[in-house]
N, C-alpha and C positions, 0 to 999 in steps of 0.2 A: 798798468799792472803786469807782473810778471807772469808767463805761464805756468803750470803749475811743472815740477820736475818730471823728467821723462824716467820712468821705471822701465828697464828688460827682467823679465821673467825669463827662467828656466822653460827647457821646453816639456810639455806634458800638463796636465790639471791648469788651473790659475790658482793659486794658494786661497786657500781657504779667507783669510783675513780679506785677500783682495775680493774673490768673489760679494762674500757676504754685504761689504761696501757697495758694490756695484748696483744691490739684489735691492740697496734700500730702498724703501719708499716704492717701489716698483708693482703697482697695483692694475690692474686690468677693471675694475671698476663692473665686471659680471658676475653676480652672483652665483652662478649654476657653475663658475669652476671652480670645484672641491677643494683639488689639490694645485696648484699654480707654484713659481718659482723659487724652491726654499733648497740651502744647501742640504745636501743630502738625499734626496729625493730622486728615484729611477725616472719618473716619466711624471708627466701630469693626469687630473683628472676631469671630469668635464662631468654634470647632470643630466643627463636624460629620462630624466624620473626615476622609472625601474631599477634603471643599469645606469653602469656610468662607464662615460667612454674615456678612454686612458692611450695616454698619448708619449711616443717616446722619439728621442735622435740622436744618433750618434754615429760616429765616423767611426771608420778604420787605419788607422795608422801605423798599429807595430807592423801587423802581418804584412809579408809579401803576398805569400806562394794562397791561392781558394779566399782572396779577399771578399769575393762576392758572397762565399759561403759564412763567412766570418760574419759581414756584415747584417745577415738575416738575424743568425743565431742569437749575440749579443744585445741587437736590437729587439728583438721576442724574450730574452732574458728580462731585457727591462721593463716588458710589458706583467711577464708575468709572476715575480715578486710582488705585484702589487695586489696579487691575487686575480688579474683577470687572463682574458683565453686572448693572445695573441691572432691577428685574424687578417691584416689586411697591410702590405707594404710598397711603401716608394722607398726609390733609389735616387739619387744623384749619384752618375759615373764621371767625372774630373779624367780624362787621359793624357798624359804629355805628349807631344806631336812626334817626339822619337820613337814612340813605342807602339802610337795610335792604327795596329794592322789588323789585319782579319785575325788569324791567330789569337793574339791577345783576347779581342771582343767577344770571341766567340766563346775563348773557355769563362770570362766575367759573366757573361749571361750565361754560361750551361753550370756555372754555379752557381748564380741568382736562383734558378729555377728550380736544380736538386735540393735547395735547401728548404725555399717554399713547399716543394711536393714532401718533404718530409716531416714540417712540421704543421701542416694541411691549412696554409699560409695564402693566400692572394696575391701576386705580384701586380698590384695595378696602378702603375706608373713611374713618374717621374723627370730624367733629365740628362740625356748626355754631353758634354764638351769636353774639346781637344784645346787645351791650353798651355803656354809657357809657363803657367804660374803654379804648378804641379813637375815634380819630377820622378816621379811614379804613380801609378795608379790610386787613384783615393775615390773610395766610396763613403755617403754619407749617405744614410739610412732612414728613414721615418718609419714605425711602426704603430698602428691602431690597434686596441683591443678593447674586449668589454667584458665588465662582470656586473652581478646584482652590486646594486648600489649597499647591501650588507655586508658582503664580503672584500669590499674594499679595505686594501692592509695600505701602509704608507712603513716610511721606515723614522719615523717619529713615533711610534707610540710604544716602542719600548716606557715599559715602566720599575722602578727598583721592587725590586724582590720578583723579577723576573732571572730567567737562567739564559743564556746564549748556546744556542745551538749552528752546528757547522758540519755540512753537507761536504760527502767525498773526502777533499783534502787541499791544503795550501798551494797553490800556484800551479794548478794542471796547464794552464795555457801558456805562463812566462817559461815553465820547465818544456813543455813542445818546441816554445821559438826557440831557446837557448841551442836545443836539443841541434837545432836547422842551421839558426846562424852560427853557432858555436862551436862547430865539428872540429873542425881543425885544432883547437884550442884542449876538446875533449877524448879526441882519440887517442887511447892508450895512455888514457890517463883514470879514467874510469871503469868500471867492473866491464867484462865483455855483454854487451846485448844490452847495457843501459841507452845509448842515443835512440837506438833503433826504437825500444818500448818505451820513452820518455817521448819519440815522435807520432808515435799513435796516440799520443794521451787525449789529440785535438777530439778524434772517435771513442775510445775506452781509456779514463770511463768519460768525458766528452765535455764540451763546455756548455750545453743546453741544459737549464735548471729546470724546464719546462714541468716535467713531471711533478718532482721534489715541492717546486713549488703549490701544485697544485694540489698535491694531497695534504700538504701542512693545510693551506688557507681553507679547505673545505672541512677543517675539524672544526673552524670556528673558535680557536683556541689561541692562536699567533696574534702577538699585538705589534710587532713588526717585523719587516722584512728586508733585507737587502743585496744587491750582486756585486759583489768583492770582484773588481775589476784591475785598472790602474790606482797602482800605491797598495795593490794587493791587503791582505785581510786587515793589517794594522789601518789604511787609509778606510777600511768599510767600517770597523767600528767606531771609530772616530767621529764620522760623519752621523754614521748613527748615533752616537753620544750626542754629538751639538744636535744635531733634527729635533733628537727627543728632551733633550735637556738632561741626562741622568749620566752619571760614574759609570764606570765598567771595570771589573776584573777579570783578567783574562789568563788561564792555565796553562803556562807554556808546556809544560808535560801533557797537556789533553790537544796539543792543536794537531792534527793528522799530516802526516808527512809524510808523502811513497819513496822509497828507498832509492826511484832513479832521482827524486828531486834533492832529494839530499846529497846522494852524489856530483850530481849537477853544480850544485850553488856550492859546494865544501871546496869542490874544483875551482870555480871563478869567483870565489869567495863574497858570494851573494847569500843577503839574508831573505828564503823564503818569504817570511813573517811582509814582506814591500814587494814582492814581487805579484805582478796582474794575475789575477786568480779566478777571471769567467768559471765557470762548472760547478767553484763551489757556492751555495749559497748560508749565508749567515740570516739566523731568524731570533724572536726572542718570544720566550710564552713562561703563564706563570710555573714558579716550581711544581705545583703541584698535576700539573698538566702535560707535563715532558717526556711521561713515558708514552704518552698517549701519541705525542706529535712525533715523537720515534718512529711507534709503531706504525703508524700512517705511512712515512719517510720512507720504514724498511721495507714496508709490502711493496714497494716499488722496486726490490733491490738495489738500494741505492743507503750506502754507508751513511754516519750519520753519530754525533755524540754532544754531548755537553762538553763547552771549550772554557765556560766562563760564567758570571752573575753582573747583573745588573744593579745598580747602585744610589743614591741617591747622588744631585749632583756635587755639591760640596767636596762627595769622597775624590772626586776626581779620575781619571783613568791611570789603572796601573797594570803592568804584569808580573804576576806573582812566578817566580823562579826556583827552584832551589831552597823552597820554605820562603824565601823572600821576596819583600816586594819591591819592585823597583817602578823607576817611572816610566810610563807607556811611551815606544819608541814612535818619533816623528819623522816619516820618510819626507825628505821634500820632493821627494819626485821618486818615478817606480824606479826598482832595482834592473831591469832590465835597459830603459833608457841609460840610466847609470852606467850601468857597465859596455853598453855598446857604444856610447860618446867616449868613455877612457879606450875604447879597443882602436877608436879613432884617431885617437890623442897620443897611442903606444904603440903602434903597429908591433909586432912580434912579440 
């Protein structure tokens, strides 16, 4: 028998069609875990009667520069879209042996640690190695959290005749890197003071959902949640579409856009809409309960609108433009990967 053909993947996600194959039949066979391994899905969940303990991992790839900080936040993002309280975290630090000096380690852990103490986090444990098989520094993260086992949100239970809601704005995080890696490419080409305020976006207004999240799920109103990461908001509804099984329509005139990320992406001709978007968070609750999950959202001072409707699944996913509807765009990989492989590929 032949083996079966060798596929290369693009790098970033594993395509959705492959994953889902992968995922099949794939059962763990206990009971007490809630939530276990479905596309779409931030973190798992586990029974402990009461509460349920909720489980998340993920690495850091794009960033260079506060990889240790990056890797807290994002990790605690996943935790708590699910609606629980992030609480307790391991690292895996991977070093390459050219790099592996005091210096470096010291600022990885003294951002491990500012991050923990800001999000009143536990750093208790982990992993370091110095390896050839990294060539740059790579953290991969585990994050534990808990909440009452009622308040548990997943990003399947979008239902139709629900509305989509979207926190801050489209790609705070991809518009920061661009901002860093992209200097050269954007100076004097963009408004004066755009790099500089597109490079604070990592702080204000920040890629921590923490809060947002946490006053939507205690209204009790959210029937799901998710963190628009890599492949940016178009790849988080998406996912949430299959997770939940329903259509989406999405308002290209309602998705929020800050004037440096528009500059940004108009410059290297990236469409926000795919680019990785930690900070914002995307949720869905019924129509008739969305001013309420606003209101919650705003008391935190933290921006916030209807982007979209929830649909049944048949309608399929579209986004409405210009009075029209067109069909909802497919990134096969984030816009940032994209453009910094061509930057590779074109020097100058």
């Amino acid at each position: 028998m032949n083996p079966p053909e060798s596929n290369t993947y693009l790098p970033g996600k594993l395509p959705p069609g492959v994953l889902s194959r992968m995922l099949e039949g794939l059962t763990d066979g206990d009971q007490r875990v809630l939530v276990g391994p479905r596309i779409g899905e931030d973190a798992a969940a586990i029974d402990f009667r009461k509460t349920a303990l909720v489980v998340a991992s993920d690495p850091v790839t794009f960033a260079i520069e506060r990889i240790g900080w990056y890797a807290v936040c994002i990790n605690a993002n996943d935790i708590a879209v699910m609606g629980a309280e992030p609480r307790w975290f391991f690292a895996t630090l991977l070093l390459p042996p050219d790099k592996a000096a005091d210096p470096l380690v010291q600022s990885l852990f003294d951002d491990l640690k500012t991050a923990c103490e800001e999000l009143g986090i536990a750093l208790c444990g982990g992993h370091t190695e110095i390896t050839p098989s990294v060539i740059q520094p790579v953290i991969s993260g585990t994050m534990l959290g808990e909440c009452p086992r009622e308040r548990l949100v997943t990003s399947s239970g979008a239902r139709a005749g629900d509305v989509l809601i979207l926190t801050k704005a489209l790609a705070i995080e991809g518009t920061a890197i661009l901002a860093g890696e992209c200097r050269g490419d954007l100076e004097g080409k963009v408004p004066e003071g755009t790099i500089e305020r597109a490079g604070a976006f990592l702080k204000d207004p920040g890629i921590s959902v923490i809060r947002e999240a946490a006053a939507a799920s205690k209204t009790g109103l959210v029937h799901a949640m998710h963190d628009p990461t890599e492949g940016g908001l178009a790849s988080a509804a998406r996912e949430m579409a299959l997770a939940s099984r329903v259509g989406m329509r999405i308002y290209r005139e309602s998705l929020p856009v800050r004037e440096e990320t528009r500059a940004i992406c108009e410059r290297l001709k990236i469409d926000p809409l795919g680019l990785i978007s930690s900070g914002a968070l995307l949720l869905s609750c019924p129509d008739r309960d969305a001013d309420k999950v606003l209101q919650a959202i705003e008391s935190e001072g933290i921006d916030a609108g209807v982007i979209g409707e929830v649909l049944p699944e048949p309608d399929g996913l579209t986004l409405k433009e210009g009075g029209k509807s067109l069909p909802f765009p497919d990134f096969k990989r984030d816009e940032l990967a994209r453009h910094l492989d061509r930057k590779v590929r074109e020097p100058g």
